[in-house]
N, C-alpha and C positions, 0 to 999 in steps of 0.2 A: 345445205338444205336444198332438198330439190324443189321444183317450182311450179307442183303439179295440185291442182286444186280437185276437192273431189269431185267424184261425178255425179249428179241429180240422182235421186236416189242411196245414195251410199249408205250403210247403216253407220259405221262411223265417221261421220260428216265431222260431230264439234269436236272429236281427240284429233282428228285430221288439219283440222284448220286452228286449233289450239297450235298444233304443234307447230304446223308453219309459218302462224303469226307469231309463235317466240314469246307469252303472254306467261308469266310465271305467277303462282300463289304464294304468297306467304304461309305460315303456319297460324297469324291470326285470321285469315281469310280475307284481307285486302289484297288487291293484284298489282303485281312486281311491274313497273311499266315502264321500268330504269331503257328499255330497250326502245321506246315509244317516240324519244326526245331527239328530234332531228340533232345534228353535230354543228350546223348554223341554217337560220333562214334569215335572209334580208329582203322577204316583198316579193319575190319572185311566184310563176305561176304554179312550179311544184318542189312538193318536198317529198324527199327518199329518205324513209325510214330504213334503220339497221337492218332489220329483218327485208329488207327487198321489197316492202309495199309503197306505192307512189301514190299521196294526191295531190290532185291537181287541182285548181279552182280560178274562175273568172267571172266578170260577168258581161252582157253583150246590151248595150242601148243602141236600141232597133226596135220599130212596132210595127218590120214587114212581117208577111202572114207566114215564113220559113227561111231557115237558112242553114249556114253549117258552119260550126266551129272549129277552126284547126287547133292544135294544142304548137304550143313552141316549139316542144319537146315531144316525139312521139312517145309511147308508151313501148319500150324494147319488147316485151312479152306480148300481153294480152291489156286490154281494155274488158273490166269487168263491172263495174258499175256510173252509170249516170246520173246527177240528177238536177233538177230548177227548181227554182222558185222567183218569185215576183219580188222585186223590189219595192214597188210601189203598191201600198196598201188600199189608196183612194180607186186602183182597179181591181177588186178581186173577183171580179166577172170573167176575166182570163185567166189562161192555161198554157201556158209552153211544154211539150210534149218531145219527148227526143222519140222520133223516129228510128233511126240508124248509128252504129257508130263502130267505128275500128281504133287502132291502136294512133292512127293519126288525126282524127276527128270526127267529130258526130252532126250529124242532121239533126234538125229541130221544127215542129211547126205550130205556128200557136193558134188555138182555140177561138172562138166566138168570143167578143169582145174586145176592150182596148185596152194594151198596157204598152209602157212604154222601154221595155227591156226586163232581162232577168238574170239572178244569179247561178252559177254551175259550178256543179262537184264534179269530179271523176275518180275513181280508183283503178289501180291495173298494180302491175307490175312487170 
């Protein structure tokens, strides 16, 4: 399977990424997701799926106003998705925002107000 995502605009975008997420139908219309199921995780920061998709997750306790997260593990391909959220619910006046990010880490800055750290996803492959 090669490891080529489509490009903005593509007209077939969802058979393209069907196909290279590995995602099958059954014939009662539930989806097959036998391929889905890491081969072990013990707590670690990423899991590699069969099909070559990696995520990554952590979270960073810090309420300076930016900074950047390295991953353990770089991402061998590409870094394609980022995202946060707040731990703490007693601040939902703030916002962490990722700025930047490559296959080794992302930049972050946060918003007006006060929180005291947050959680992160990643996707790449």
């Amino acid at each position: 399977m090669a490891n080529e995502w489509p490009a903005n605009g593509a007209t077939d975008w969802n058979t393209t990424m069907l196909t290279h997420l590995a995602v099958g139908h059954n014939t009662d219309g539930t989806h097959n997701q036998e391929d889905w199921t890491p081969a072990t995780y013990a707590g670690e920061q990423s899991i590699t799926f069969p099909n070559g998709l990696i995520f990554k997750h952590g979270k960073v306790t810090s309420a300076a106003a930016s900074g950047t997260v390295t991953f353990g593990t770089a991402f061998p391909t590409a870094a394609i998705s980022i995202t946060t959220a707040d731990f703490n619910a007693t601040y939902l006046t703030a916002m962490v925002t990722v700025t930047d990010f490559t296959v080794a880490d992302f930049d972050w800055a946060g918003s007006a107000g006060t929180y005291d750290g947050f959680y992160w996803q990643a996707w790449g492959y």
